[in-house]
C-alpha positions as CSV (number, residue, x, y, z in Angstrom):
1,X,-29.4,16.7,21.4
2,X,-26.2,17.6,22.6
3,X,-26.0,19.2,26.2
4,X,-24.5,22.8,26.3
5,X,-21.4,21.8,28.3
6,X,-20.3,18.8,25.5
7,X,-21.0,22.0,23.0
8,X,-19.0,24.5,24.6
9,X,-15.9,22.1,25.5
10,X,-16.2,21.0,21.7
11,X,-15.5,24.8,20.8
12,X,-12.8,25.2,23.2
13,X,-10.8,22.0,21.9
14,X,-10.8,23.3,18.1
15,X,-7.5,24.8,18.7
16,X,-6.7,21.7,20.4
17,X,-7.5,19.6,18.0
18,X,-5.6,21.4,15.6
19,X,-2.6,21.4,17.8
20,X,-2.1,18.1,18.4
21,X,-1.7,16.9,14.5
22,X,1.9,17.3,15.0
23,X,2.3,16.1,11.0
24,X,0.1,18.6,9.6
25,X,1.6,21.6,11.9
26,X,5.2,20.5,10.6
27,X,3.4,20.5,6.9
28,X,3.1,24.1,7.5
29,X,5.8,25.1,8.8
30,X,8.0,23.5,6.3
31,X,5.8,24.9,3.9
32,X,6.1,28.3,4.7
33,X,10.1,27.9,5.6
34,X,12.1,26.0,4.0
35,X,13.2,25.7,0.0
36,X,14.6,23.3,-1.7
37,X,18.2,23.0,-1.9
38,X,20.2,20.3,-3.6
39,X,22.4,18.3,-0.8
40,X,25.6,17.4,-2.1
41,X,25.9,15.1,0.6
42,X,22.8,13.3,0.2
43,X,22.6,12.9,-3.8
44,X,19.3,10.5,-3.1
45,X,17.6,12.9,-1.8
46,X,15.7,14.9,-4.2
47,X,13.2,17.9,-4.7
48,X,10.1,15.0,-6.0
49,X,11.0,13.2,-3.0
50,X,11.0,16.2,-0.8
51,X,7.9,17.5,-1.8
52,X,6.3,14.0,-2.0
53,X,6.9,13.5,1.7
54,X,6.2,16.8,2.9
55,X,3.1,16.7,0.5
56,X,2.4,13.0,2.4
57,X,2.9,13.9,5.9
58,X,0.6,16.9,5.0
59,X,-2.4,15.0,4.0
60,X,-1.4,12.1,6.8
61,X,-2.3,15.4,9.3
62,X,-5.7,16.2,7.6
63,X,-7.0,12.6,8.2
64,X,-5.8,12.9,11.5
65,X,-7.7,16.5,11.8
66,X,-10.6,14.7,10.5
67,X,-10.6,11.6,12.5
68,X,-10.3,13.8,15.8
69,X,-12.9,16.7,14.5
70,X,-15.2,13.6,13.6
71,X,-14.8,11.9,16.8
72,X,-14.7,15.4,19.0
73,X,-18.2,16.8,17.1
74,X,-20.0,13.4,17.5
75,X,-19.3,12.7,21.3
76,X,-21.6,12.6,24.2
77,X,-20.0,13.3,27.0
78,X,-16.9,15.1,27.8
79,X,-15.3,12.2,29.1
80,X,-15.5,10.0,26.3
81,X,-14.1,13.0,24.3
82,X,-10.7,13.1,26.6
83,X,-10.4,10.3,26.4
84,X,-10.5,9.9,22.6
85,X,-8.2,12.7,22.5
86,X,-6.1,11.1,25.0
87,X,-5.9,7.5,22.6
88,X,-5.7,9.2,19.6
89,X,-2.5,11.3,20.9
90,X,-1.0,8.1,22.0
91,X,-1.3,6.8,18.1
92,X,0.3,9.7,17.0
93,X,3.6,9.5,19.0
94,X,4.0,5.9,17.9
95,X,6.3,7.1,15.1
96,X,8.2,10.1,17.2
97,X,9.1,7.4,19.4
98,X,10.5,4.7,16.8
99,X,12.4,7.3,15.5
100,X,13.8,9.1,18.9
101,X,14.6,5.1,19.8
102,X,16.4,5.0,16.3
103,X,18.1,8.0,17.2
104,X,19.2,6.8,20.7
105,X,20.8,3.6,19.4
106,X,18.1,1.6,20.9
107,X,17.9,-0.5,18.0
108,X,20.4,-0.8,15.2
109,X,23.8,1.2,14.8
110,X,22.8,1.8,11.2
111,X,19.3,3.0,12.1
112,X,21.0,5.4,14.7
113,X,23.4,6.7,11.9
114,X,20.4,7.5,9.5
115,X,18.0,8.9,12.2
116,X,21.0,11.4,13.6
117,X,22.1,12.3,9.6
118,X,18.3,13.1,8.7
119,X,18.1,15.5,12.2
120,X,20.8,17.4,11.7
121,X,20.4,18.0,7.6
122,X,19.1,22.0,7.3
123,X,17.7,23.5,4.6
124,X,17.7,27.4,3.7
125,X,15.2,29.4,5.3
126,X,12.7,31.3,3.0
127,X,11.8,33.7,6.1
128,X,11.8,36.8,3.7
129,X,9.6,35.9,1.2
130,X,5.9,36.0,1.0
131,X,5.3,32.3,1.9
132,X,6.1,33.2,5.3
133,X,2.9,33.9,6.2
134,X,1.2,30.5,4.3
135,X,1.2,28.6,7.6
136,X,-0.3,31.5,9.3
137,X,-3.3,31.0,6.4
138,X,-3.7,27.7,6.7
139,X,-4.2,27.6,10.2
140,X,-6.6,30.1,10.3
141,X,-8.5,28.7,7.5
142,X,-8.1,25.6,8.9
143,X,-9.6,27.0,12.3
144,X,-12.4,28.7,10.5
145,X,-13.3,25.6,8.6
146,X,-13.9,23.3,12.2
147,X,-15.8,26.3,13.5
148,X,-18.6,26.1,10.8
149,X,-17.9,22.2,11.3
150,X,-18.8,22.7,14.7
151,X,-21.4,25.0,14.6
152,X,-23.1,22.7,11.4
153,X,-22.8,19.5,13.6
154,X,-24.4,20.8,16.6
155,X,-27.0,23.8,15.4
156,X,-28.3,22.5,12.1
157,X,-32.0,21.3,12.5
158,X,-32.1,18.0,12.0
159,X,-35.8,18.0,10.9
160,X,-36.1,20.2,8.0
Protein backbone atom coordinates (compact mmCIF):
# COMPACT_ATOMS: atom_id res chain seq x y z
CA UNK A 1 0.00 0.00 0.00
CA UNK A 2 0.52 3.42 0.11
CA UNK A 3 3.03 4.77 2.93
CA UNK A 4 1.44 7.27 5.43
CA UNK A 5 3.56 10.26 4.32
CA UNK A 6 2.42 9.79 0.25
CA UNK A 7 -1.22 9.72 2.10
CA UNK A 8 -0.97 12.66 4.25
CA UNK A 9 0.78 14.99 1.51
CA UNK A 10 -2.08 13.66 -0.95
CA UNK A 11 -4.61 15.27 1.66
CA UNK A 12 -2.70 18.35 2.02
CA UNK A 13 -2.43 19.07 -1.91
CA UNK A 14 -6.42 18.71 -2.33
CA UNK A 15 -6.74 22.42 -2.05
CA UNK A 16 -3.80 22.54 -4.25
CA UNK A 17 -4.96 20.72 -6.70
CA UNK A 18 -7.95 22.60 -6.82
CA UNK A 19 -6.07 25.79 -6.95
CA UNK A 20 -4.07 25.39 -9.64
CA UNK A 21 -6.97 24.64 -12.44
CA UNK A 22 -6.80 28.28 -13.16
CA UNK A 23 -9.82 27.57 -15.93
CA UNK A 24 -12.20 26.00 -13.69
CA UNK A 25 -11.57 28.68 -10.72
CA UNK A 26 -12.26 31.54 -13.42
CA UNK A 27 -15.53 29.20 -14.40
CA UNK A 28 -16.63 30.03 -11.05
CA UNK A 29 -15.99 33.13 -10.55
CA UNK A 30 -17.53 34.25 -13.79
CA UNK A 31 -20.27 32.19 -12.77
CA UNK A 32 -21.09 33.61 -9.69
CA UNK A 33 -20.20 37.42 -11.06
CA UNK A 34 -20.84 38.46 -14.04
CA UNK A 35 -24.26 38.68 -16.31
CA UNK A 36 -24.73 38.91 -19.59
CA UNK A 37 -24.87 42.18 -21.18
CA UNK A 38 -25.19 42.89 -24.84
CA UNK A 39 -21.87 44.93 -26.11
CA UNK A 40 -22.65 47.43 -28.53
CA UNK A 41 -19.30 47.44 -29.40
CA UNK A 42 -18.70 43.99 -30.04
CA UNK A 43 -22.08 42.89 -31.96
CA UNK A 44 -20.28 39.20 -32.55
CA UNK A 45 -20.18 38.58 -29.35
CA UNK A 46 -23.19 37.01 -28.04
CA UNK A 47 -24.90 35.49 -24.89
CA UNK A 48 -24.66 31.50 -26.76
CA UNK A 49 -21.14 32.32 -27.29
CA UNK A 50 -20.59 33.64 -23.90
CA UNK A 51 -22.03 30.88 -22.12
CA UNK A 52 -20.55 28.27 -24.58
CA UNK A 53 -17.07 29.36 -23.66
CA UNK A 54 -17.42 29.97 -20.15
CA UNK A 55 -19.44 26.57 -20.13
CA UNK A 56 -16.01 25.14 -22.23
CA UNK A 57 -13.39 26.52 -20.15
CA UNK A 58 -15.51 25.09 -17.22
CA UNK A 59 -15.39 21.62 -18.16
CA UNK A 60 -11.67 22.12 -19.76
CA UNK A 61 -10.92 22.75 -15.72
CA UNK A 62 -12.71 19.53 -14.49
CA UNK A 63 -10.49 17.30 -16.79
CA UNK A 64 -7.67 19.14 -15.61
CA UNK A 65 -9.04 18.48 -11.80
CA UNK A 66 -9.30 14.98 -12.88
CA UNK A 67 -6.12 14.42 -14.57
CA UNK A 68 -4.13 15.95 -11.45
CA UNK A 69 -6.60 14.17 -8.70
CA UNK A 70 -5.89 10.90 -10.85
CA UNK A 71 -2.31 11.32 -11.09
CA UNK A 72 -1.95 12.92 -7.25
CA UNK A 73 -4.12 9.71 -5.68
CA UNK A 74 -2.24 7.09 -7.73
CA UNK A 75 1.45 8.17 -6.93
CA UNK A 76 4.20 6.53 -5.00
CA UNK A 77 6.30 8.79 -3.80
CA UNK A 78 6.11 12.33 -3.01
CA UNK A 79 8.53 13.20 -5.52
CA UNK A 80 7.02 11.84 -8.40
CA UNK A 81 3.82 13.69 -7.21
CA UNK A 82 5.80 17.38 -7.38
CA UNK A 83 6.85 16.70 -9.92
CA UNK A 84 3.66 15.82 -11.82
CA UNK A 85 2.20 18.84 -10.35
CA UNK A 86 5.14 20.75 -11.31
CA UNK A 87 4.62 19.42 -15.48
CA UNK A 88 1.19 19.61 -15.37
CA UNK A 89 1.30 23.43 -14.17
CA UNK A 90 3.71 24.09 -16.89
CA UNK A 91 0.86 22.65 -19.53
CA UNK A 92 -1.55 24.87 -18.10
CA UNK A 93 0.30 28.27 -18.59
CA UNK A 94 0.92 27.40 -22.21
CA UNK A 95 -2.20 29.35 -23.18
CA UNK A 96 -1.72 32.39 -20.51
CA UNK A 97 1.39 32.82 -22.09
CA UNK A 98 0.37 32.85 -25.92
CA UNK A 99 -2.05 35.16 -25.02
CA UNK A 100 0.07 37.69 -22.53
CA UNK A 101 2.68 37.41 -25.80
CA UNK A 102 -0.42 38.43 -27.99
CA UNK A 103 -1.03 41.06 -25.68
CA UNK A 104 2.59 42.37 -25.62
CA UNK A 105 2.90 42.66 -29.41
CA UNK A 106 5.22 39.85 -29.52
CA UNK A 107 3.51 38.48 -32.38
CA UNK A 108 1.14 40.23 -34.72
CA UNK A 109 -0.19 43.88 -34.37
CA UNK A 110 -3.71 42.48 -35.00
CA UNK A 111 -3.37 39.76 -32.41
CA UNK A 112 -2.16 42.57 -29.93
CA UNK A 113 -5.25 44.69 -30.81
CA UNK A 114 -7.71 41.69 -30.13
CA UNK A 115 -5.89 40.36 -26.95
CA UNK A 116 -5.81 44.12 -25.38
CA UNK A 117 -9.83 44.69 -26.66
CA UNK A 118 -10.95 41.27 -25.03
CA UNK A 119 -8.94 42.43 -21.51
CA UNK A 120 -10.25 45.43 -21.07
CA UNK A 121 -14.16 44.44 -22.12
CA UNK A 122 -16.21 44.35 -18.47
CA UNK A 123 -19.32 43.06 -17.88
CA UNK A 124 -21.94 44.06 -14.94
CA UNK A 125 -21.36 42.58 -11.72
CA UNK A 126 -24.09 40.39 -10.26
CA UNK A 127 -22.45 40.82 -6.59
CA UNK A 128 -25.98 41.38 -5.04
CA UNK A 129 -27.73 38.59 -6.10
CA UNK A 130 -27.90 35.07 -4.80
CA UNK A 131 -25.39 33.53 -7.30
CA UNK A 132 -22.83 35.20 -5.38
CA UNK A 133 -22.29 32.58 -3.27
CA UNK A 134 -22.37 29.67 -6.36
CA UNK A 135 -18.46 29.64 -6.56
CA UNK A 136 -18.24 29.44 -2.89
CA UNK A 137 -20.63 25.98 -3.46
CA UNK A 138 -18.76 24.67 -5.98
CA UNK A 139 -15.65 24.74 -4.37
CA UNK A 140 -16.59 23.33 -1.42
CA UNK A 141 -18.45 20.58 -3.09
CA UNK A 142 -15.77 20.29 -5.27
CA UNK A 143 -13.37 19.88 -2.14
CA UNK A 144 -15.63 17.51 -0.51
CA UNK A 145 -15.87 15.41 -3.55
CA UNK A 146 -11.66 14.74 -3.78
CA UNK A 147 -11.73 14.10 -0.04
CA UNK A 148 -14.05 10.90 -0.38
CA UNK A 149 -11.78 10.48 -3.70
CA UNK A 150 -8.98 10.44 -1.49
CA UNK A 151 -10.08 8.65 1.28
CA UNK A 152 -11.78 5.79 -1.41
CA UNK A 153 -8.45 5.52 -3.21
CA UNK A 154 -6.34 4.95 -0.31
CA UNK A 155 -8.66 3.25 2.51
CA UNK A 156 -10.96 1.06 0.49
CA UNK A 157 -9.93 -2.69 1.01
CA UNK A 158 -8.94 -3.89 -1.94
CA UNK A 159 -9.72 -7.60 -1.08
CA UNK A 160 -13.35 -7.69 -0.38
Amino acid sequence: GTIPLVKATQFLLIPVAIGITEELLISMDILSKVRWKKLDDYPQATRAKFFIANTLRGIDGLIWLFVIGSLMFYAVDILGMFLNFAALQFLQSVDNTAFDMAKGGYLMKSLENVATKVSTVTLPSQRTTWREYVDTVILFSLLILLIIMWAVVNFYDKDV
